[in-house]
N, C-alpha and C positions, 0 to 999 in steps of 0.2 A: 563367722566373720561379722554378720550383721543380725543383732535380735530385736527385734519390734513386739513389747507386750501391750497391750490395752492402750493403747494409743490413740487418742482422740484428737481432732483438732476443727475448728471453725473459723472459716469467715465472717464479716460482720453481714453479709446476705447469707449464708446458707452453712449447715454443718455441714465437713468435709469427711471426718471419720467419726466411726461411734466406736470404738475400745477394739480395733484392727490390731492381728498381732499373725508375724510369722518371722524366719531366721532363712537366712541366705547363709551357704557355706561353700568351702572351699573347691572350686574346680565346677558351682555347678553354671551352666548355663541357662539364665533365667527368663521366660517370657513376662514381662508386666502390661495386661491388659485390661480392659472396662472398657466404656459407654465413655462419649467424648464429655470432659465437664466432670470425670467424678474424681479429678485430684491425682491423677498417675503424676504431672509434670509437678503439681505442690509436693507430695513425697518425696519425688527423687532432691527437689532443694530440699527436704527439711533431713536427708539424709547428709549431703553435700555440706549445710551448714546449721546444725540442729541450734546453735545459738541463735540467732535472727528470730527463731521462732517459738511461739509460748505454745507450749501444747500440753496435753496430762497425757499420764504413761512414763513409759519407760523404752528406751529405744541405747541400745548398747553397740556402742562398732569399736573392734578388734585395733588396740591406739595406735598399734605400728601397721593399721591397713592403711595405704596410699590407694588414691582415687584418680582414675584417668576419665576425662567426660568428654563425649561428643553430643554437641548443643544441635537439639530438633532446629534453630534457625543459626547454619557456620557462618559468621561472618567471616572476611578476607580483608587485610589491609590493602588497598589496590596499589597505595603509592609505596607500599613496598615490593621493587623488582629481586624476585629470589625466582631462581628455579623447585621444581618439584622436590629435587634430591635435599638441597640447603634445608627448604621450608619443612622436611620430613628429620630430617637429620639435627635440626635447628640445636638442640640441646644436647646431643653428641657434640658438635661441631664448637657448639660453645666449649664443653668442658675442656675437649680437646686443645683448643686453644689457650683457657687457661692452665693448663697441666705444662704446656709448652713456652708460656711465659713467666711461670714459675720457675722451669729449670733456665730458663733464661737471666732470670736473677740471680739467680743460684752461686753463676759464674762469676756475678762481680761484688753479693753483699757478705758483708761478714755477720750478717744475723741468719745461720745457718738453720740452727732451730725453729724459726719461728715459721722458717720458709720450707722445712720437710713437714712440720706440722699440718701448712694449706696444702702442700702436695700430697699427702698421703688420704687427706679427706677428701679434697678431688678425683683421687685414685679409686678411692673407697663407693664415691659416690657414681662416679662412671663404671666402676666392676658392677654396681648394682642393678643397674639400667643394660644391663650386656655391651657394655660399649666398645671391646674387644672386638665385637664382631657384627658392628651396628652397619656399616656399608655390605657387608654377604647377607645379612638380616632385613635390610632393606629391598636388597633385589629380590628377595624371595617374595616379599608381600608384596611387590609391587607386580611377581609375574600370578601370584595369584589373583589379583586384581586386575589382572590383566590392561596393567596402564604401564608395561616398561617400554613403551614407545615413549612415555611421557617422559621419562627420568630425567631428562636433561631441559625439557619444556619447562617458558616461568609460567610460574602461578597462574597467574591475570589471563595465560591462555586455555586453561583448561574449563572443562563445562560444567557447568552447577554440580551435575551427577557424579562428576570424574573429581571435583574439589571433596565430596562429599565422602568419597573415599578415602581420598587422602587424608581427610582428618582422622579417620576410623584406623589405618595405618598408622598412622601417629603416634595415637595414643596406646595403640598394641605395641609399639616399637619401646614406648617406656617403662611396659612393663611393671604397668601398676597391680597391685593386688587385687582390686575392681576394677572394671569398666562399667561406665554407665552411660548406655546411649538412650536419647530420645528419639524416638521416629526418626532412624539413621536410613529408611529405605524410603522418605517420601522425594518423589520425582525421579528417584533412579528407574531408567531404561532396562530394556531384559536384559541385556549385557551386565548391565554394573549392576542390576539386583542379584544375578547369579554369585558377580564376584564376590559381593558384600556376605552370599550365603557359604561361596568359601573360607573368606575371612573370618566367620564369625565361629565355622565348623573345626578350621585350622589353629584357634586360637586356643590357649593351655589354660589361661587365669580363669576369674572368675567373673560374668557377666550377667547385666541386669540392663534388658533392654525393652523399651514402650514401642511395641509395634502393633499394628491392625495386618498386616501383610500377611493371606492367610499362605501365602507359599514358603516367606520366611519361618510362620507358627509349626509349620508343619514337618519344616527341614533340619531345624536348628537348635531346638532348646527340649530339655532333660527336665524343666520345673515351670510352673505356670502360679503368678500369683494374680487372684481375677479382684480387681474392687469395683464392686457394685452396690448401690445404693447404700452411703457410708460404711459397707462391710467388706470382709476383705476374705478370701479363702486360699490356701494352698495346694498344689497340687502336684506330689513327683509323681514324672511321668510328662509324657508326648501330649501335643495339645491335640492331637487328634485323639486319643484318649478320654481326654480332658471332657473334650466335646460332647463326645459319646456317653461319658456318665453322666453330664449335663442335661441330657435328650433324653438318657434313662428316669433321672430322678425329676424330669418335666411330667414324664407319662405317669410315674407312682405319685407324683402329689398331687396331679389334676383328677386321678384318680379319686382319690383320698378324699379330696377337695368335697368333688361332687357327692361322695357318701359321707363326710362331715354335713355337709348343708343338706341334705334329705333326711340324717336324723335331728340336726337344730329345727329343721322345718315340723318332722313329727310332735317334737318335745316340746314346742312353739302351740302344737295344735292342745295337745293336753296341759297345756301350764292354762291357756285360756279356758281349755271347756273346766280344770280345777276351778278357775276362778268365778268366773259363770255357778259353780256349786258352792262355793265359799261366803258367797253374796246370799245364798237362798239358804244356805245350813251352816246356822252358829258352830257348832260342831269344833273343837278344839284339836280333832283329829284331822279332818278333813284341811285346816288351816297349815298344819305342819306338816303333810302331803303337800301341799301347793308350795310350801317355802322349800322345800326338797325336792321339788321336781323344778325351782329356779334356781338352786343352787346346783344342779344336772347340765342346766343351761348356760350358766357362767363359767363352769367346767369347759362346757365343749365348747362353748365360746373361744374361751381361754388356749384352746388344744390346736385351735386351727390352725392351719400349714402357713407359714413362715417362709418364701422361699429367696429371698432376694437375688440369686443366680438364676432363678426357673422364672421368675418373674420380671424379666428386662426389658425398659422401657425403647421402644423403637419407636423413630419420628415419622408421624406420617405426612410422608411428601406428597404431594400429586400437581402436576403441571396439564394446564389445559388453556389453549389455545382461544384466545376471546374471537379471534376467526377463520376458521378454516380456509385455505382457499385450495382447489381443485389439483388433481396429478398437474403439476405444472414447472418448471424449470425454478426453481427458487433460489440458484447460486452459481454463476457461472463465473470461473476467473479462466482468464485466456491470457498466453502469454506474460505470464506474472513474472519477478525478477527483482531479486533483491540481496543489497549486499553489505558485509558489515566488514571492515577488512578485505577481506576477501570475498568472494559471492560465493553467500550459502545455497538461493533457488535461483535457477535459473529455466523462461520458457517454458514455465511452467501452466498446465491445462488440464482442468476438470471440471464437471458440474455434478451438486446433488440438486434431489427433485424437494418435492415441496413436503415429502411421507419419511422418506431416506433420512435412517438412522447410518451413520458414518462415523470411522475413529478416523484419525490421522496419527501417522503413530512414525516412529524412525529414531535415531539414536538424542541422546542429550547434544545441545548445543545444533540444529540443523537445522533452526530456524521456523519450527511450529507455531513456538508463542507469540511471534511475531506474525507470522498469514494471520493469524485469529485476530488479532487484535487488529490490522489491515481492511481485513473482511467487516468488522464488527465497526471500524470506523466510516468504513462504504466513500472513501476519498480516490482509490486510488482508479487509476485510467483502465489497470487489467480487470478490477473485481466490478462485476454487476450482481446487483439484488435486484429481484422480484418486487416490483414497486407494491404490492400487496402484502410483504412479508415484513414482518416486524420483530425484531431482533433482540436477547438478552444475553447477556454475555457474564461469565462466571471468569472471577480471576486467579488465576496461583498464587498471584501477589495481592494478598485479601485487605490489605490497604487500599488498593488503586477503586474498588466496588466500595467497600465501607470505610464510613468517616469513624476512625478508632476511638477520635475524642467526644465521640455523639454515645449515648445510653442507647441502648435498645430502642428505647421506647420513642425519641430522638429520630432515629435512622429511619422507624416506620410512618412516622408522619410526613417527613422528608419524600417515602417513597409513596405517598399518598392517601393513605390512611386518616380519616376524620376524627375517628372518636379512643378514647382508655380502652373501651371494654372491648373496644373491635380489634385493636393490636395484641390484649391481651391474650385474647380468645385463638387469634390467628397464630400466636409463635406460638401458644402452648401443645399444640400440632406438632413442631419440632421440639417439642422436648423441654422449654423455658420457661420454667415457674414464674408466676406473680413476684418473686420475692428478689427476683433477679432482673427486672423489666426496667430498672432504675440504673441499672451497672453500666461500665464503660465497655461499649466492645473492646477496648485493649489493652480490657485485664483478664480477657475470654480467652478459653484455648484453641489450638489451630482447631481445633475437628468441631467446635458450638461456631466459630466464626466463617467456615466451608456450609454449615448447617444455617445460619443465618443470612451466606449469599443465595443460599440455593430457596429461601423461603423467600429471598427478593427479586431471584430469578422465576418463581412460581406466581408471585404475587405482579409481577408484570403481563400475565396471560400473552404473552409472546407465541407466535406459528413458527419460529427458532428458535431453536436454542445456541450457544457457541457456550464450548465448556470447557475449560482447560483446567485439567487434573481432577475432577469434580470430589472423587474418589481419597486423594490426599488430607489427611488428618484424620479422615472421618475410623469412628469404631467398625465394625463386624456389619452391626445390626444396623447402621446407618447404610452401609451400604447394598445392604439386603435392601431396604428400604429404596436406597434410589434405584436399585436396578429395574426394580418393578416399575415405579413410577414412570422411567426411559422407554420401560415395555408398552407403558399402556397409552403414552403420548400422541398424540397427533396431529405433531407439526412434526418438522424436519428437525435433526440433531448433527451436531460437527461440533464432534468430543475429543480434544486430548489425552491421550492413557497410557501407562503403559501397564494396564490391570490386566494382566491375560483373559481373567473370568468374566470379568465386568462387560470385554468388549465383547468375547464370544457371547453372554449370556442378551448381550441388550441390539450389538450391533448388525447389521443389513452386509455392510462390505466393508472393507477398510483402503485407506488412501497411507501409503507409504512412503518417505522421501529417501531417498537413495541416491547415490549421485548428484545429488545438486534439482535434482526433481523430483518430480509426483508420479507415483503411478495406482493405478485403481486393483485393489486384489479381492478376490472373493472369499468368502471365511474358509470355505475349504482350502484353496492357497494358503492361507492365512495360518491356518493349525499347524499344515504340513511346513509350514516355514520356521513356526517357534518349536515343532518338533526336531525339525534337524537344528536348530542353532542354538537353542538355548532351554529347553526343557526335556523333561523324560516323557515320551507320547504317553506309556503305560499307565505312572502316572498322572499324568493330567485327565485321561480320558477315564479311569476310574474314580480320580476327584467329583467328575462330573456326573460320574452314575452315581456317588452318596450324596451329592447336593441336590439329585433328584427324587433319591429315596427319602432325605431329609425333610423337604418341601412335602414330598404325600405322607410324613408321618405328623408335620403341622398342619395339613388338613384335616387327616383322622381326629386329633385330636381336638382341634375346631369343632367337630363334629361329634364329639365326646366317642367316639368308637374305639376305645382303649383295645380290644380285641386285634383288630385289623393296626393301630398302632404298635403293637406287641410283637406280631408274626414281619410288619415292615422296620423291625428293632433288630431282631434276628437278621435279616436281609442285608442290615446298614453293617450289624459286627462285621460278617464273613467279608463284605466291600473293605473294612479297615484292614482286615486281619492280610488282605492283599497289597493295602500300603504299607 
């Protein structure tokens, strides 16, 4: 369906691919993943509309493949009132109606011909789309999705997550020969991420979708293509799999590595002491010994390990509090109460302490982003802070924290930064070359612009954090990265998520909205609640003993101890071979 050879392409800041090449074919389900920033969302346009864009290579798609896309950011028309059903059905409904004003005509023109000709292409084009059977077709995705409460709900009432689906339905519904979703699961809730993982598992065609979501990677897709530092690799097969050979072929090349550089380092020793002889003994023989034993060395120069999947760059974050203050009440709302339409919180009551890591978590649309943003403006009558507690705040809407039309470089002096070398130095921590310090953030991708609030939310040394979604856009390894960084904090945290791993892995308790309020649940509640409602205990609880064998097999190998890396390699299979 789709062939990619040698395909290169650049920005005028930065090369995007160096000669990337792989083929997408019929029926597969595809995961496309990398490191936030390394061109997954430029690909998927330069598949979309290879004209727009100059690139070398060669890139071939199948003429008669039609393309269904769901855009990483859905817009909504608001001032169009359509129900769910219409707004799904929007292109059945049209046809239908014109197939029905064609036989309309039918009855009173005498250009009979002209008028079976638009009817039969009509015909031709709605058989093609299944339109026979697009309302029985309908209810079925929608009870997968578990939104046929909605069917008859308009649009404008449905919640970001629940819209978000509906596009993904959509464009299933028409039955193109591709789908291509960008990060179709950022913000969806455990409910609607489940549905999304039915949708995508019930689906026949062929899809290519940019997820970080390791629950989605793990449940859904048959093929993994990874682009990492302008390279690209393929891989059939389960991305758990994937992973696993990834960890194997970490441990053989660091392997490698380390006995490539102790023989450069011996070869290194006798190229000098040759030359040390060379200087004292004219010798003709002795000279062309030394140029053969540097040409030994440009060899093994030359041979060194190459790894660009084993070798992935992770941001290093670290938040640290400019001042601590004591076990102390850091956040008290009482009697909170708010309402949009309707009242979403009502009498609502809780407090975290000044150390108390917290998620807040409960379905899409119930009124989260809003407490946070309340809390974080410190106006209202219910919410008290800690008058020693100083606040930074991470947004989902990465607009409302960064000025889009400011440069990098711009946005840090803004957040207080004095000098070039000192912003330089600072973002190249997260991951932003020199070459890129000049760019606009709002030509960045969601996961470098989540990675640039989070280095303005570090660089404010806040004893709070308030975090909503922190987790969304970001890749794999970035979020390896902040969990730690959550871990090793110490000030207070109240995080939006709805990352199962993230929260059990970083969070103290979780605050849940349920009914129109809050209640405080301990992680053990917490597990036993997303086990009965929306995940498999089995699995999840085995996910967590390979992400802990994971983590001691990049310590061994921090540690060079390939041995004990090797025997906890073994340990991590038999964990896979039970998911």
């Amino acid at each position: 369906m789709i062939k990619v050879d040698n395909l290169s392409y650049s920005f005028p800041q930065k090369d995007l691919y160096n000669k990337i090449s792989f083929t997408l074919e019929d029926g597969q389900h595809c995961a496309f993943i990398g490191s936030s920033g390394s061109g997954k969302s430029t690909l998927v346009d330069i598949i979309m509309d290879p004209e727009r864009y100059l690139f070398d290579g060669i890139l071939k798609i199948d003429p008669n493949c039609r393309i269904g896309y769901v855009s990483q950011f859905p817009q909504l028309d608001k001032t169009k009132e359509t129900t769910v059903f219409e707004y799904i059905g929007e292109e059945f409904i049209k046809l239908q109606n014109e197939i029905a004003s064609i036989c309309a005509e039918m009855e009173t023109s005498s250009d009979i011909d002209a008028l079976l000709e638009r009817y039969q292409q009509a015909l031709d084009v709605f058989d093609a789309i299944g339109g026979n059977d697009f309302e029985s077709n309908i209810d079925k995705k929608l009870y997968l999705a578990n939104l046929t409460q909605q069917k008859n709900l308009m649009v404008t009432a449905l919640s970001g997550g629940e819209f978000k689906l509906i596009q993904v339905v959509k464009e299933m519904l028409k039955s193109p020969d591709l789908i291509i979703m960008d990060e179709p699961d950022v913000f969806l809730d455990f409910e609607n991420l489940n549905a999304l993982k039915n949708l995508i598992n019930s689906h026949k065609g062929t899809l290519l979708v940019i997820t970080h979501n390791r629950y989605l990677l793990n449940h859904c897709f048959n093929k993994i293509i990874h682009l990492e530092n302008m390279e690209l690799q393929e891989f059939d097969g389960r991305y758990i799999d994937y992973n696993f050979s990834l960890l194997q072929s970490k441990i053989e090349t660091q392997e490698q590595a380390i006995a490539d550089a102790e023989e450069i380092m011996r070869n290194e020793f006798l190229i000098k002491k040759l030359r040390l002889i060379a200087t004292n003994n004219a010798e003709a023989a002795r000279g062309k010994t030394l140029k053969a034993r540097v040409k030994v060395q440009e060899r093994l120069e030359a041979r060194r390990i190459k790894a660009p999947f084993v070798d992935i760059k992770q941001p290093e974050i670290r938040f640290v509090a400019d001042h601590e203050i004591e076990e102390t009440t850091a956040l008290k709302v009482t009697d909170y109460s708010f309402a949009f339409d309707d009242i979403l919180l009502e009498n609502v009551n809780f407090e975290i302490k000044s150390t108390d890591k917290v998620a807040l978590i409960g379905s899409n649309g119930t009124g989260k982003t809003t407490l946070l943003r309340e809390i974080f403006k410190n106006i209202h009558p219910s919410i008290e802070v800690n008058k020693d507690v100083d606040m930074a705040y991470l947004s989902q809407i990465q607009g409302e924290i960064l000025n889009e039309s400011h440069t990098i470089l711009e946005e840090f002096y803004d957040a207080g930064f004095k000098a070039y070398q000192e912003i330089r130095s600072y973002i190249s921590n997260y991951g932003f070359g020199e070459e890129i310090i000049n760019q606009k953030i709002g030509s960045l991708s969601g996961g470098e612009k989540n990675l640039l609030q989070l280095a303005k939310v570090s660089a404010s040394k806040a004893n709070m954090l308030l975090l909503d979604e922190p987790t969304s856009h970001l890749d794999t390894y970035s979020q390896i990265a902040l969990e730690k960084a959550i871990k090793n904090y110490n000030g207070a945290v109240l995080m939006i998520s709805h990352d199962f791993y993230f929260i059990v892995n970083c969070m103290d308790f979780v605050l849940i909205i349920e009914d129109k309020t809050i209640r405080e649940m301990s992680m053990r509640k917490f597990r036993k609640m997303i086990y009965a409602k929306h995940f498999d205990k089995d699995y999840l609880e085995i996910e967590q003993k390979k992400k802990s064998v994971e983590t001691q097999i990049e310590l061994a190998l921090k540690d060079s101890n390939f041995e004990l890396a090797k025997v906890l390699s073994a340990k991590l299979e038999e964990l896979i071979k039970l998911l």
